[in-house]
TORNUTOR-894286 format. One record per residue: chain; residue in three letters; residue number from 0; x, z, y negated of N, C-alpha, C in turn. Coordinates in steps of 0.2 Angstrom, whole numbers, plus 5000, padded with zeros to 4 digits. Each point is the difference from the previous one (the first is absolute). Layout:
<nuro->A	vexti->ALA	lumvex->NUM	n_u->X	n_w->Z	n_v->Y	ca_u->X	ca_w->Z	ca_v->Y	c_u->X	c_w->Z	c_v->Y>
...
END
This chain:
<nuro->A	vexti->UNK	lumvex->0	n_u->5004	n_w->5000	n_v->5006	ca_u->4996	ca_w->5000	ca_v->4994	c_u->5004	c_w->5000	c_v->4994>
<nuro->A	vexti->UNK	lumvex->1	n_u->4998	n_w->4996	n_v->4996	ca_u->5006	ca_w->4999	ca_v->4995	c_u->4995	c_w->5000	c_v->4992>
<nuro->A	vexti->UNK	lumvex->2	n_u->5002	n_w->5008	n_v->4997	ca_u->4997	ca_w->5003	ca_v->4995	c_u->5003	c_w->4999	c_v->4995>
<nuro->A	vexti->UNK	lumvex->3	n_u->4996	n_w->4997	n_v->4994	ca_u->5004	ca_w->4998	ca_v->4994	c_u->4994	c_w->5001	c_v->4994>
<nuro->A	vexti->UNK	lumvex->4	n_u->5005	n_w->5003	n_v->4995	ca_u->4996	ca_w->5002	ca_v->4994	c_u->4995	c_w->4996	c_v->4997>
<nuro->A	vexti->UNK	lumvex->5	n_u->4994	n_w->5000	n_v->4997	ca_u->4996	ca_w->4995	ca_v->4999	c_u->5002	c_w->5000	c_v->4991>
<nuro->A	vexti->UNK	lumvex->6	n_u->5003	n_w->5003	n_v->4997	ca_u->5005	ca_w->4998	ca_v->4994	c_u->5006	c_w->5002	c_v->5000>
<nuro->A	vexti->UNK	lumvex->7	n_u->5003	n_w->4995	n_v->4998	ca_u->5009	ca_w->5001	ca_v->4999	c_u->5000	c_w->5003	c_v->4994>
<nuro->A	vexti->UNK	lumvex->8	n_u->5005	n_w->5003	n_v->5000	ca_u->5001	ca_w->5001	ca_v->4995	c_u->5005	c_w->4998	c_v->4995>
<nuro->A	vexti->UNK	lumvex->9	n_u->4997	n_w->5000	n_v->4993	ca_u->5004	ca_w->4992	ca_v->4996	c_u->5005	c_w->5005	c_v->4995>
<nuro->A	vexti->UNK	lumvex->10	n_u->5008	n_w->5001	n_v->5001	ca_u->5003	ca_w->5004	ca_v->4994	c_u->5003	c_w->4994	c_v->4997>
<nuro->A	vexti->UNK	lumvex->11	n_u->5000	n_w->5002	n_v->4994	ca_u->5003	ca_w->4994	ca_v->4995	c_u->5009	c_w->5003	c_v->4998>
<nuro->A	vexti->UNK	lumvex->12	n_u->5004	n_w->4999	n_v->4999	ca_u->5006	ca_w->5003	ca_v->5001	c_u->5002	c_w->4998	c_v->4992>
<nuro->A	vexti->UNK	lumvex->13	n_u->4995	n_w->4995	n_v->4997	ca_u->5000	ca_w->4998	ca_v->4992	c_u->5000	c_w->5006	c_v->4998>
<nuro->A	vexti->UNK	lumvex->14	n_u->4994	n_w->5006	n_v->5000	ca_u->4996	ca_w->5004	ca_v->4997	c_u->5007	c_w->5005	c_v->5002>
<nuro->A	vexti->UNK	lumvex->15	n_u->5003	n_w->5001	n_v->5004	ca_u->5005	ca_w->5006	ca_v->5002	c_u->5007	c_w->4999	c_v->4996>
<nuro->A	vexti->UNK	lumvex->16	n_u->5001	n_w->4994	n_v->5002	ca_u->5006	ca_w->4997	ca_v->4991	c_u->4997	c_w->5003	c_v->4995>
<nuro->A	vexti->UNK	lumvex->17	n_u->4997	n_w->4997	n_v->4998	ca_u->4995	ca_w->5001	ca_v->4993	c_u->4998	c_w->5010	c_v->4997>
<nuro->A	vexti->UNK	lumvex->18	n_u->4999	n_w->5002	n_v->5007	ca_u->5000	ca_w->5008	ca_v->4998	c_u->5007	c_w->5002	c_v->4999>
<nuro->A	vexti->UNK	lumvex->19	n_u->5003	n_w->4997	n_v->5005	ca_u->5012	ca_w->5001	ca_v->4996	c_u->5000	c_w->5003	c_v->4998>
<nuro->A	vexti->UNK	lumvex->20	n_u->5000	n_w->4991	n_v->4997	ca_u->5003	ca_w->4999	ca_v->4992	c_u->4995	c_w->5004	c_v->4995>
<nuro->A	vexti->UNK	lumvex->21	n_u->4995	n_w->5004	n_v->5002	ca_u->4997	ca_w->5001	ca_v->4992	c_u->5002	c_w->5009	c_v->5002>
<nuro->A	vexti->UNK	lumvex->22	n_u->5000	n_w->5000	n_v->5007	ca_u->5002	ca_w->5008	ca_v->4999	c_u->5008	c_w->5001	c_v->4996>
<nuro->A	vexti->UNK	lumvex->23	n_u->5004	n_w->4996	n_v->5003	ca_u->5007	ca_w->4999	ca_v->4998	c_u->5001	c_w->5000	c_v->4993>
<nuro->A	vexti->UNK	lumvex->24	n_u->4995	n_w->4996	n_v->4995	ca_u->5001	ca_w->4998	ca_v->4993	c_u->4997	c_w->5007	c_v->4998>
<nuro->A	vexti->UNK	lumvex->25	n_u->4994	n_w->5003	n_v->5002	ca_u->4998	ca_w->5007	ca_v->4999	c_u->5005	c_w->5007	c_v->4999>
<nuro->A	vexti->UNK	lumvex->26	n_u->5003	n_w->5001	n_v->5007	ca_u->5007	ca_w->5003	ca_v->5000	c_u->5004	c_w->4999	c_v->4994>
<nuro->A	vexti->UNK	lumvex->27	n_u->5001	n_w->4992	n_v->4999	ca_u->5007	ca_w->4999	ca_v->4997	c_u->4998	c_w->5001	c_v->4991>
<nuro->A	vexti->UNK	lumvex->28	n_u->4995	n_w->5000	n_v->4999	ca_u->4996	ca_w->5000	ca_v->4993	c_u->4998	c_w->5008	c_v->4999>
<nuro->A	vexti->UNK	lumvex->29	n_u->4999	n_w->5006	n_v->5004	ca_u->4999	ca_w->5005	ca_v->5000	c_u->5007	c_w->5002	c_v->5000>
<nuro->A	vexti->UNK	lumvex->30	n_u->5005	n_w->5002	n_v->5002	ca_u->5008	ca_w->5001	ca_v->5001	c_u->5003	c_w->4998	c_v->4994>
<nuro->A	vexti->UNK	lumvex->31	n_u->4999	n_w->4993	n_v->4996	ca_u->5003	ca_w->5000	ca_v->4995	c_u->4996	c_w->5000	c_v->4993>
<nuro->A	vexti->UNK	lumvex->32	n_u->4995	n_w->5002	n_v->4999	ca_u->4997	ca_w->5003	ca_v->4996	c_u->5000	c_w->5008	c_v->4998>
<nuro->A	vexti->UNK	lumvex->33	n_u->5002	n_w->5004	n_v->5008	ca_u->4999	ca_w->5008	ca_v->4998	c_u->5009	c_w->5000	c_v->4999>
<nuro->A	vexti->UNK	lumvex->34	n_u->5006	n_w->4995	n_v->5002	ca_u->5005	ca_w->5002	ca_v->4999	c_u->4999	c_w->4999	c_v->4992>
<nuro->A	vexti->UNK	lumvex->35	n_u->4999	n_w->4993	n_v->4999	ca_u->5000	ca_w->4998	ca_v->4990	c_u->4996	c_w->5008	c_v->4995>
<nuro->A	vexti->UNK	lumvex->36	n_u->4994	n_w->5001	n_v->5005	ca_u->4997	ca_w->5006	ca_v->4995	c_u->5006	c_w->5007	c_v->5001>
<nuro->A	vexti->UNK	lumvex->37	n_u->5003	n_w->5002	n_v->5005	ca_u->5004	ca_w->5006	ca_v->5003	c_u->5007	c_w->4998	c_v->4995>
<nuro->A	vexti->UNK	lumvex->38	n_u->5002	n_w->4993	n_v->4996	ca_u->5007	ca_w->5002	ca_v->5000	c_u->4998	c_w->4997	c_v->4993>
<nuro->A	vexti->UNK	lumvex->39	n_u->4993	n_w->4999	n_v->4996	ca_u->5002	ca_w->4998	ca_v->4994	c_u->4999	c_w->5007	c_v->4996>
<nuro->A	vexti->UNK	lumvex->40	n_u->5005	n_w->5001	n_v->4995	ca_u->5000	ca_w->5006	ca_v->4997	c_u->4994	c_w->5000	c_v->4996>
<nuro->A	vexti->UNK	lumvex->41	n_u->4996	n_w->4994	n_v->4996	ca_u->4996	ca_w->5001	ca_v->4994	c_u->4993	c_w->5002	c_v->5004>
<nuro->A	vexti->UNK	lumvex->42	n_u->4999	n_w->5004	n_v->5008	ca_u->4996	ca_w->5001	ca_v->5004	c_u->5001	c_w->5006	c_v->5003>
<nuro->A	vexti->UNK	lumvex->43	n_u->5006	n_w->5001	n_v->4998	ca_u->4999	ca_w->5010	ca_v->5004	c_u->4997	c_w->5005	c_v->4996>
<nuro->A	vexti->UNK	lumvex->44	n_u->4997	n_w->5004	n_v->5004	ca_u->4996	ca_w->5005	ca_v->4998	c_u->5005	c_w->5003	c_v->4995>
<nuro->A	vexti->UNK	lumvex->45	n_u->4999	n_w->5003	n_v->4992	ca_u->5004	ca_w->5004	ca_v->4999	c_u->4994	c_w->5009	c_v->4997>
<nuro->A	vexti->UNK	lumvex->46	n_u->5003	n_w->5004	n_v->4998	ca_u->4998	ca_w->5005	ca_v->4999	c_u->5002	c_w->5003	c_v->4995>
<nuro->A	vexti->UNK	lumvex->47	n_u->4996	n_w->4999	n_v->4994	ca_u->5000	ca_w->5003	ca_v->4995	c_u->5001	c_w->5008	c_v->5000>
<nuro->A	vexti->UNK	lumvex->48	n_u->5004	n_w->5003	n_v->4998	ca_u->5000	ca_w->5010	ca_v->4998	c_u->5003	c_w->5000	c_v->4992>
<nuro->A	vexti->UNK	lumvex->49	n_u->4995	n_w->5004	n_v->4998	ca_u->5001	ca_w->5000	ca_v->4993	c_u->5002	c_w->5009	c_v->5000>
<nuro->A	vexti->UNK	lumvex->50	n_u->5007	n_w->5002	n_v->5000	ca_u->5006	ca_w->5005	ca_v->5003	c_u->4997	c_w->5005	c_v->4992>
<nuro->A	vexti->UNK	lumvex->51	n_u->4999	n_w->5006	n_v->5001	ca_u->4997	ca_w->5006	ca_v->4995	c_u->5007	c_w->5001	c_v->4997>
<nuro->A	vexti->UNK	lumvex->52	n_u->5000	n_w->5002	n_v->4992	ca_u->5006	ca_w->5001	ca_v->4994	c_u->5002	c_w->5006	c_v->5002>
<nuro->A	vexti->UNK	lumvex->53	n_u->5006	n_w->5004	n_v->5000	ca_u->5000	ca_w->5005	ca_v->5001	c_u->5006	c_w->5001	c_v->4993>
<nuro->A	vexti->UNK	lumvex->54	n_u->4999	n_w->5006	n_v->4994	ca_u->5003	ca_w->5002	ca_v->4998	c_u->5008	c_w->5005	c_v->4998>
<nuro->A	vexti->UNK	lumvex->55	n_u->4998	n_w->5002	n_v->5005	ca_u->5005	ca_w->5006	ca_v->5000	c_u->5005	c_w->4996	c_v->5001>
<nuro->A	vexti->UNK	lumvex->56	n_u->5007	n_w->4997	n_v->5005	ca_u->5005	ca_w->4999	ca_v->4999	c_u->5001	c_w->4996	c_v->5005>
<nuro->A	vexti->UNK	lumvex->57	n_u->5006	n_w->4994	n_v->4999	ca_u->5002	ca_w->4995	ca_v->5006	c_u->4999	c_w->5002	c_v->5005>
<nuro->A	vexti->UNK	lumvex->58	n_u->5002	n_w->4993	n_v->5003	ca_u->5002	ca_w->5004	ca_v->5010	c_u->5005	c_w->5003	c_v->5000>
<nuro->A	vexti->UNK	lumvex->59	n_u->5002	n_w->5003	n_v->5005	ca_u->5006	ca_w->5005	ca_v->5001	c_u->5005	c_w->4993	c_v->5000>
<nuro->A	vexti->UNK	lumvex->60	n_u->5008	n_w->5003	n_v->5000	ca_u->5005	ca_w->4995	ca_v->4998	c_u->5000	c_w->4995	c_v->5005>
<nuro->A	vexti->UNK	lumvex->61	n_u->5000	n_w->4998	n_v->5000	ca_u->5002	ca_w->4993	ca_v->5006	c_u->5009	c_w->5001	c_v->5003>
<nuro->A	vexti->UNK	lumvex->62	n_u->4999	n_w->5002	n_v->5006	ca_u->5006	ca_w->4999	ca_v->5005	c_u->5002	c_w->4995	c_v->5001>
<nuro->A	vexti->UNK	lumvex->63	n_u->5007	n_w->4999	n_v->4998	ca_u->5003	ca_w->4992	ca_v->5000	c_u->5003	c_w->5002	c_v->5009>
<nuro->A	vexti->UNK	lumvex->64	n_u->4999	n_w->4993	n_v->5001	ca_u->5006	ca_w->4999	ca_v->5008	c_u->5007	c_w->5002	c_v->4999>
<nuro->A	vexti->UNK	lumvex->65	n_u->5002	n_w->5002	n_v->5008	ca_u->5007	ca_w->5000	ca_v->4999	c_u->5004	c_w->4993	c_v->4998>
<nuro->A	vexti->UNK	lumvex->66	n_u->5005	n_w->5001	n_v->4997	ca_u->5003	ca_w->4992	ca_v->4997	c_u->5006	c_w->4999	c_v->5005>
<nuro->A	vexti->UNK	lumvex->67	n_u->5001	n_w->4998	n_v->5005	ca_u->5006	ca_w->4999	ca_v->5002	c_u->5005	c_w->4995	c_v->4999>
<nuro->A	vexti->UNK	lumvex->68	n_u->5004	n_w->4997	n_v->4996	ca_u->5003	ca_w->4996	ca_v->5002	c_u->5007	c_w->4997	c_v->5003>
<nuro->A	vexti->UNK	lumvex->69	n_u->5000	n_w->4995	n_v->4997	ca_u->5007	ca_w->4994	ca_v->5007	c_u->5002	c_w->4998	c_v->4995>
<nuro->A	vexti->UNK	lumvex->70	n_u->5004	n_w->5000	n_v->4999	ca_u->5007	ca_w->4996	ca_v->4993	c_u->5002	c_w->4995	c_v->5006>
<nuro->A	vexti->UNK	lumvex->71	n_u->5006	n_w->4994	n_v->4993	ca_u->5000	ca_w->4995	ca_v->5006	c_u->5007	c_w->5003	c_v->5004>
<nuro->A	vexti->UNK	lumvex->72	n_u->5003	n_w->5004	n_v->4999	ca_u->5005	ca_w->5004	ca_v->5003	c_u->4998	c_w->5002	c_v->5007>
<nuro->A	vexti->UNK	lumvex->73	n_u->4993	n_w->5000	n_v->5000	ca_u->4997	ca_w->5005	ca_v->5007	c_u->4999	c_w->5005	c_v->5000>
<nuro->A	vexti->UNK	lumvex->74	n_u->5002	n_w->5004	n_v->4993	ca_u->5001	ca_w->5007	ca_v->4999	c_u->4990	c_w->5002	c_v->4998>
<nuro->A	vexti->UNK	lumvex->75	n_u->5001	n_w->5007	n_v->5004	ca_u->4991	ca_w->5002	ca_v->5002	c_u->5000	c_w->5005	c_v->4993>
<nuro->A	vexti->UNK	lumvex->76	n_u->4993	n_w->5001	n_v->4997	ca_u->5000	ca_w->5003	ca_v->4996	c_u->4994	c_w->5005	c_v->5000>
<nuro->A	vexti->UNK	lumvex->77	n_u->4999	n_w->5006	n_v->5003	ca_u->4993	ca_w->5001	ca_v->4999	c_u->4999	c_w->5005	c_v->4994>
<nuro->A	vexti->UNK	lumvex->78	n_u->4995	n_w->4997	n_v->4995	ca_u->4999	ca_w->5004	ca_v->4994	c_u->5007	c_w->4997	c_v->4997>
<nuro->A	vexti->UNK	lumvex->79	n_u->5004	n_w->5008	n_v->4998	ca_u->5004	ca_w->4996	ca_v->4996	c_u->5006	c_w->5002	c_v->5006>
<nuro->A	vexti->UNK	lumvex->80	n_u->5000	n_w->5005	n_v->5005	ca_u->5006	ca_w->5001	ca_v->5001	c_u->5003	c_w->4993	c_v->5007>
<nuro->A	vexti->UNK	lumvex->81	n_u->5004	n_w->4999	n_v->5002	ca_u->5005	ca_w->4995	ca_v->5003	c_u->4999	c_w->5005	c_v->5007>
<nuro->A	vexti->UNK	lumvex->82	n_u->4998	n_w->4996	n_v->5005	ca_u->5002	ca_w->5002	ca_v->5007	c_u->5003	c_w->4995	c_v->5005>
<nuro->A	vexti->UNK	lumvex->83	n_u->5005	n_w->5003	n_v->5003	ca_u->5000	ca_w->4995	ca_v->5009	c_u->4995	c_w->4999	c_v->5004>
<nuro->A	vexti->UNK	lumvex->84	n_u->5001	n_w->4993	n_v->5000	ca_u->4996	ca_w->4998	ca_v->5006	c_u->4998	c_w->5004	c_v->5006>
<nuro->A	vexti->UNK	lumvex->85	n_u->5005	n_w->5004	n_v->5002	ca_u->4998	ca_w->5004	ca_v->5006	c_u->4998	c_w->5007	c_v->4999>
<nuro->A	vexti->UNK	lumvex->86	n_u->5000	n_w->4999	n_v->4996	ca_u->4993	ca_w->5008	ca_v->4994	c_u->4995	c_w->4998	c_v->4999>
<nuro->A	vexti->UNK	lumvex->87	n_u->4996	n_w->4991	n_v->5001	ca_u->4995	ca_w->4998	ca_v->4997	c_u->4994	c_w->5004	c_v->5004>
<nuro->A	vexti->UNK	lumvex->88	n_u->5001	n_w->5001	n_v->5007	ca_u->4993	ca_w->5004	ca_v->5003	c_u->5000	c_w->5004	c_v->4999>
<nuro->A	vexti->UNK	lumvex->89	n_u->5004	n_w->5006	n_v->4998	ca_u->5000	ca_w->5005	ca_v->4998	c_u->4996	c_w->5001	c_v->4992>
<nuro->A	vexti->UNK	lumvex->90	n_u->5002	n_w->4998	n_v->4996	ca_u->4997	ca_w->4997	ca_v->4994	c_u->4993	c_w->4999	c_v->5000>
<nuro->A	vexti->UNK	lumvex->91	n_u->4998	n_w->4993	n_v->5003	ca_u->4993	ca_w->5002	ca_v->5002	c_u->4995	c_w->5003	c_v->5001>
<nuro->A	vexti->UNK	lumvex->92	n_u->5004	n_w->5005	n_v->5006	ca_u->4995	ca_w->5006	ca_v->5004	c_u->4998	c_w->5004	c_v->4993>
<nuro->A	vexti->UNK	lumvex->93	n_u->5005	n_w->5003	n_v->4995	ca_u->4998	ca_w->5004	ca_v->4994	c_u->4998	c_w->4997	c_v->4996>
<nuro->A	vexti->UNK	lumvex->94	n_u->5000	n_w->4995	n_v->5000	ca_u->4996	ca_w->4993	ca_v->4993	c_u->4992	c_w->5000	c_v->5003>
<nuro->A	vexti->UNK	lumvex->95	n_u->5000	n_w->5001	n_v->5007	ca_u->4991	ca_w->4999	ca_v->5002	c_u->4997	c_w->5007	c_v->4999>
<nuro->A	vexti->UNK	lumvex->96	n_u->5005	n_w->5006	n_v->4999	ca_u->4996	ca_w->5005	ca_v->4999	c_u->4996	c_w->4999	c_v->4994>
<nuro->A	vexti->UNK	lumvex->97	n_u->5004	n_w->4999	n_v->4994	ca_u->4998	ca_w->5000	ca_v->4992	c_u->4994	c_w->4992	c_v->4998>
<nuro->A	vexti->UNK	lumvex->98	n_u->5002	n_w->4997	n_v->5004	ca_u->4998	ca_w->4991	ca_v->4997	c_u->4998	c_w->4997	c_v->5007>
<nuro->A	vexti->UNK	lumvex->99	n_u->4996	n_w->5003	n_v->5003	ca_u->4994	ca_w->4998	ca_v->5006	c_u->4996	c_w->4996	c_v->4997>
<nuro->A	vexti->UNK	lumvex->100	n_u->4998	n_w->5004	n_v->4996	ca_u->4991	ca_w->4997	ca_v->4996	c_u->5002	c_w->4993	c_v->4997>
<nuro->A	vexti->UNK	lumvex->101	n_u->5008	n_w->5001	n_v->4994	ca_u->5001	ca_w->4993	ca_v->4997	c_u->5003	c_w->4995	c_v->5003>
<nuro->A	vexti->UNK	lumvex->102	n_u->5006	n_w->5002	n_v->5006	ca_u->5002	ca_w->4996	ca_v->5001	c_u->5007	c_w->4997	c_v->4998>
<nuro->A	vexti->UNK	lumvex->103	n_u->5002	n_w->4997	n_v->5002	ca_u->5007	ca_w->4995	ca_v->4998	c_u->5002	c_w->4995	c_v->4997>
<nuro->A	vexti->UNK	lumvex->104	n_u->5001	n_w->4997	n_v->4995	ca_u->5001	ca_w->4994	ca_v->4997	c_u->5008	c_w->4997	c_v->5000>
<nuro->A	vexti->UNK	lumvex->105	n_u->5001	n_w->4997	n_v->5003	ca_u->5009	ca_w->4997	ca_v->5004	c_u->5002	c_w->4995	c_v->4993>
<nuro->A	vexti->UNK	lumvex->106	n_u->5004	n_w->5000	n_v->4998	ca_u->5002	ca_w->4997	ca_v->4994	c_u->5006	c_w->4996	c_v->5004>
<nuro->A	vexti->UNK	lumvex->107	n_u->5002	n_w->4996	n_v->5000	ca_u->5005	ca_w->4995	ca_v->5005	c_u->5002	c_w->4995	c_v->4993>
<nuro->A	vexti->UNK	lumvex->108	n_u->5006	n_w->4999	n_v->5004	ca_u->5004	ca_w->4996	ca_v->4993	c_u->5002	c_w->4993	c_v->5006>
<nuro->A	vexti->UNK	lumvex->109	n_u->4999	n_w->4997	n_v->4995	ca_u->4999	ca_w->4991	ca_v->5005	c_u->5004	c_w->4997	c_v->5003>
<nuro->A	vexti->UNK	lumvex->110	n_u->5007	n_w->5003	n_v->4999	ca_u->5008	ca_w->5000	ca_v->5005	c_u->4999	c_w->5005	c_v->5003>
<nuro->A	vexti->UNK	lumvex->111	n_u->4997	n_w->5006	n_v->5002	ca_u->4999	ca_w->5003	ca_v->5003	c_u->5000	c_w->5000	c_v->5007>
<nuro->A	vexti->UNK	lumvex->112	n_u->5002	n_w->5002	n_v->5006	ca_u->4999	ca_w->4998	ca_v->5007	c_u->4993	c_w->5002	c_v->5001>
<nuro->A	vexti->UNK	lumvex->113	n_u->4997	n_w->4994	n_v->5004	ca_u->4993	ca_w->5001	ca_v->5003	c_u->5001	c_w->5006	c_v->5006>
<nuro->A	vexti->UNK	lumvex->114	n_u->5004	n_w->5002	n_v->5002	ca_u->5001	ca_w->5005	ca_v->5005	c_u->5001	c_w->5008	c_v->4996>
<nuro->A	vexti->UNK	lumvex->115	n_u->4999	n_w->5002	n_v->4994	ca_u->5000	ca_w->5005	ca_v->4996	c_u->4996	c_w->5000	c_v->5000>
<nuro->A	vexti->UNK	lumvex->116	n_u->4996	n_w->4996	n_v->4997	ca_u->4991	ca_w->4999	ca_v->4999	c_u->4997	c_w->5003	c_v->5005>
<nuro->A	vexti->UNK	lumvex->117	n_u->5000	n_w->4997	n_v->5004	ca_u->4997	ca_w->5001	ca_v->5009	c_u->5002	c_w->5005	c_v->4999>
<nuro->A	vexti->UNK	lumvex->118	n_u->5006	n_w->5005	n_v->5001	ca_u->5000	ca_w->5006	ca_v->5002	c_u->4998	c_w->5006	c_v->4996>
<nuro->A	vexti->UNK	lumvex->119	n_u->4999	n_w->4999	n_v->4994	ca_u->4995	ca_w->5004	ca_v->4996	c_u->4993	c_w->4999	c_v->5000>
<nuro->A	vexti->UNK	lumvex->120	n_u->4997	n_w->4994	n_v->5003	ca_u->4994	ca_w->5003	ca_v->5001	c_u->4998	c_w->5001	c_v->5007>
<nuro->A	vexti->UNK	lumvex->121	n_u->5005	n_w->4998	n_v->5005	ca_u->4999	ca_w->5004	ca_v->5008	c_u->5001	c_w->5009	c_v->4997>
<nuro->A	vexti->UNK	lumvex->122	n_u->5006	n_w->5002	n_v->4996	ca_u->5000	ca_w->5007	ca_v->5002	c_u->4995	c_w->5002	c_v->4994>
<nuro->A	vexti->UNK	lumvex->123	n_u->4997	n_w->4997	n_v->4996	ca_u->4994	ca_w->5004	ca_v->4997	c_u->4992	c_w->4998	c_v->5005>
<nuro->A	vexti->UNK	lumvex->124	n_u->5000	n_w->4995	n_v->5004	ca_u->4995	ca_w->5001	ca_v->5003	c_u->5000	c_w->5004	c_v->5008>
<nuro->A	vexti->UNK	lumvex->125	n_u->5005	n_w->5002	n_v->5001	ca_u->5002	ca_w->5003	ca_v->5005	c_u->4999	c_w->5008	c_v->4998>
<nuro->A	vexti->UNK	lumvex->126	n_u->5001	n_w->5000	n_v->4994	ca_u->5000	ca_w->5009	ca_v->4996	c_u->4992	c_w->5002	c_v->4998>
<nuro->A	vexti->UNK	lumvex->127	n_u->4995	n_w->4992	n_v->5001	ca_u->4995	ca_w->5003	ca_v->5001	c_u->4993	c_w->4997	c_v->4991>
<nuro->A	vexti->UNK	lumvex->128	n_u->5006	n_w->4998	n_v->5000	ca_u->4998	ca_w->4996	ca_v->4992	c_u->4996	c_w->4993	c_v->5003>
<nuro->A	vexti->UNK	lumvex->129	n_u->4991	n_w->5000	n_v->4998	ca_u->4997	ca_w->4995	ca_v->5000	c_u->5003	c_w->4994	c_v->4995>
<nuro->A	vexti->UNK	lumvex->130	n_u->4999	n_w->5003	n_v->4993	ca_u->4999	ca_w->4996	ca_v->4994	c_u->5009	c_w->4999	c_v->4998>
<nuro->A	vexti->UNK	lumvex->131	n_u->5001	n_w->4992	n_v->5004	ca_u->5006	ca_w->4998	ca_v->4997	c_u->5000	c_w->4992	c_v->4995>
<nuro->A	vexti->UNK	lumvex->132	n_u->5005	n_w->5000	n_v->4996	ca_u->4999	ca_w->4993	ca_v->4998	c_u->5005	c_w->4999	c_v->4996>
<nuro->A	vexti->UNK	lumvex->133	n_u->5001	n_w->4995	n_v->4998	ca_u->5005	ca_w->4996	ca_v->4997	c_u->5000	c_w->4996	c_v->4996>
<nuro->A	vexti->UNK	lumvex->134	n_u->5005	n_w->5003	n_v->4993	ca_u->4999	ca_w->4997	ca_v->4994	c_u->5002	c_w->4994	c_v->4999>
<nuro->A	vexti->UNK	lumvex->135	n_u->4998	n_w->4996	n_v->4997	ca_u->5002	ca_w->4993	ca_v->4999	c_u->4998	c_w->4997	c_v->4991>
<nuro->A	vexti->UNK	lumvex->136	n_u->5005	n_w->4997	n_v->5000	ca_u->5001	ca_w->4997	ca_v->4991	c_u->4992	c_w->4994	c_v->5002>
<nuro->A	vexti->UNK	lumvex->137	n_u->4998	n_w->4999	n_v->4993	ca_u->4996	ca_w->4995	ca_v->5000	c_u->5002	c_w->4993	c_v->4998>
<nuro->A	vexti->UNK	lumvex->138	n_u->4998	n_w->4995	n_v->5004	ca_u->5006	ca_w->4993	ca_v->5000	c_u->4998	c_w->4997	c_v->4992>
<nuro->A	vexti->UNK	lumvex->139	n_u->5005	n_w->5001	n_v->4996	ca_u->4999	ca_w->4997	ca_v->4993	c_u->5001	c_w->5005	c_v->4996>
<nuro->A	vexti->UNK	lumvex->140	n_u->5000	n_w->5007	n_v->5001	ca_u->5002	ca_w->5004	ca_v->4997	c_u->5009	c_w->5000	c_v->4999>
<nuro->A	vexti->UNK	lumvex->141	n_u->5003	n_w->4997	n_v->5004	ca_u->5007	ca_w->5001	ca_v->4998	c_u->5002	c_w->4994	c_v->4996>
END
């Protein structure tokens, strides 16, 4: 006995292309209009705070970073006084006591060894000092 459906069933493989491509153009049109809204700046949320006058007196004094610097000689400088390189960990350990909060600012001189640099901010991140960074001339200022 040979049993066969009394309708075939007709798929059109035109209509399943056709759904693709419009799902695909949908994707690709949803994707680049929330990156264009996400990274255009004249579109981000901003948050107005209109901050209360206070009269009584400034903010407390502002804590400057520790200033370390590198002559082009090599020679290490922290604050004003001269140390050996092999004092520099030592140096830091009591430099994160006082300038945790402020931090480090590396003064390097541009004939300077890039291996001085390094080791001042290895032995200040090592002593536990977050905020390090390094001062740089502005290009036209000189």
């Amino acid at each position: 006995m040979n049993v066969r459906p009394r309708r075939k069933g007709f798929l059109s493989l035109e209509s399943v292309a056709m759904t693709d491509i419009v799902m695909n153009l949908f994707i690709f049109f949803f994707v680049s209009f929330s990156l264009l809204y996400t990274f255009n700046p004249h579109k981000e949320s901003k948050i107005e705070v209109k901050l209360p006058q206070g009269g009584a007196s400034q903010a407390s004094e502002e804590r400057q970073p520790l200033t370390v610097t590198i002559t082009a000689g090599n020679e290490i400088f922290v604050g004003p006084r001269r140390i050996q390189p092999s004092a520099l960990k030592k140096e830091m350990t009591e430099a994160a006591k006082t300038h945790r909060d402020t931090g480090i600012l590396v003064r390097s001189d541009r004939r300077a060894s890039v291996d001085h640099l390094v080791k001042v901010l290895d032995a200040a991140k090592q002593a536990g000092m977050d905020k390090l960074g390094v001062a740089i001339e502005r290009q036209g200022a000189v």
